[in-house]
KEKE-3310 file (N, C-alpha, C; in steps of 0.2 Angstrom, whole numbers, plus 5000, padded with zeros to 4 digits):
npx = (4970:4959:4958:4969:4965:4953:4958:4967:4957:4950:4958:4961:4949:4949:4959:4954:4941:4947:4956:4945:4938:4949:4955:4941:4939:4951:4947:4934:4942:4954:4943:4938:4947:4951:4941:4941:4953:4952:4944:4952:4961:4952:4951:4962:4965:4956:4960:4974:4969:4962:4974:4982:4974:4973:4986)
npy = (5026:5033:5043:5050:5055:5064:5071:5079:5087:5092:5101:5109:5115:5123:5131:5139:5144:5152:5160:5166:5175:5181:5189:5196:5206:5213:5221:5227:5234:5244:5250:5257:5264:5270:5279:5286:5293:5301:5311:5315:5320:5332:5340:5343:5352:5362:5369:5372:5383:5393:5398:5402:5412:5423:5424)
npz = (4959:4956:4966:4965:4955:4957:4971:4962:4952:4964:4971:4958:4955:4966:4964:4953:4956:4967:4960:4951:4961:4965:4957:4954:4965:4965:4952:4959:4968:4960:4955:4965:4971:4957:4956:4971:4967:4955:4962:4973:4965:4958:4967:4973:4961:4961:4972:4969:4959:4967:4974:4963:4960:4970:4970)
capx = (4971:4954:4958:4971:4962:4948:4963:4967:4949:4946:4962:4961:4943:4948:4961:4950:4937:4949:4958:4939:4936:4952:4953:4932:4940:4956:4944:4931:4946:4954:4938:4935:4954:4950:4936:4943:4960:4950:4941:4957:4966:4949:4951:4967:4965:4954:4965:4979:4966:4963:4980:4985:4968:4974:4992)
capy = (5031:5037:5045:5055:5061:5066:5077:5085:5090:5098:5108:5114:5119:5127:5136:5141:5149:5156:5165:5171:5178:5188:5195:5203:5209:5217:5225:5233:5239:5247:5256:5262:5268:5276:5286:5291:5296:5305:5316:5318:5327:5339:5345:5347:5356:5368:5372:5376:5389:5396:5398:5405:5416:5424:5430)
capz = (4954:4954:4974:4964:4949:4963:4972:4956:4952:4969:4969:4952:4956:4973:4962:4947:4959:4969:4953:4950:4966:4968:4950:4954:4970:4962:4948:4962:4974:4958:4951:4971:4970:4952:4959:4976:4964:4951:4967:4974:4959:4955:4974:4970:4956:4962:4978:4968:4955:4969:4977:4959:4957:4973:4969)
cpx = (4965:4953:4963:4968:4956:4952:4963:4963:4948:4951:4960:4953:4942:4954:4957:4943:4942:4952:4953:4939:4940:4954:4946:4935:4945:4950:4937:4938:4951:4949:4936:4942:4951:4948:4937:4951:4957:4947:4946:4959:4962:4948:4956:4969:4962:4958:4971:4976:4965:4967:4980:4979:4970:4980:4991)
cpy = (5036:5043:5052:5059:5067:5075:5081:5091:5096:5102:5111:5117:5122:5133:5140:5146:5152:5164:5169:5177:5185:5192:5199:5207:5213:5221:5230:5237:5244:5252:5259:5266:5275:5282:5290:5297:5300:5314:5319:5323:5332:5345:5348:5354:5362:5372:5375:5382:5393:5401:5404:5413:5423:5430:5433)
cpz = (4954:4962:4968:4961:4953:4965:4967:4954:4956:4970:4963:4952:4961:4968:4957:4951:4964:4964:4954:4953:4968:4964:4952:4962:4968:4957:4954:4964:4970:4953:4958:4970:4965:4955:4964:4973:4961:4956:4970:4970:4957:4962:4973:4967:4959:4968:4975:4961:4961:4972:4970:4957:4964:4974:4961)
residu = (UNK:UNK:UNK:UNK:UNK:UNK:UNK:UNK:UNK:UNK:UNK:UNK:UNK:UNK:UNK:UNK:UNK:UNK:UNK:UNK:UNK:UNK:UNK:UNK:UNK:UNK:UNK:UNK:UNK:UNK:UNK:UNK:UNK:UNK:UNK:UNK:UNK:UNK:UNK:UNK:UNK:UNK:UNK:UNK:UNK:UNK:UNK:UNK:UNK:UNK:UNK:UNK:UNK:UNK:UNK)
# end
């Protein structure tokens, strides 16, 4: 009994920091997104004020 409770343990503490690890990895890789999408859109933007400053 005390072999299974053991098992239990170290999966739910292999799941529990995995959970961790790949929730702090999903929050950097969409605050890098964010900011390369935020940069994206003001290049954007200016490309088509020019376009329109033009005609």
């Amino acid at each position: 009994m005390d072999c299974i409770k053991g098992i239990f343990k170290f999966f739910f503490i292999l799941f529990a920091t995995t959970a961790v690890v790949v929730g702090a990895a999903i929050a950097v890789l969409a605050f890098v997104f964010k900011k390369d999408f935020e940069e994206l859109e003001q290049k954007t933007k200016e490309i088509v004020s020019e376009i329109e400053a033009n005609n």
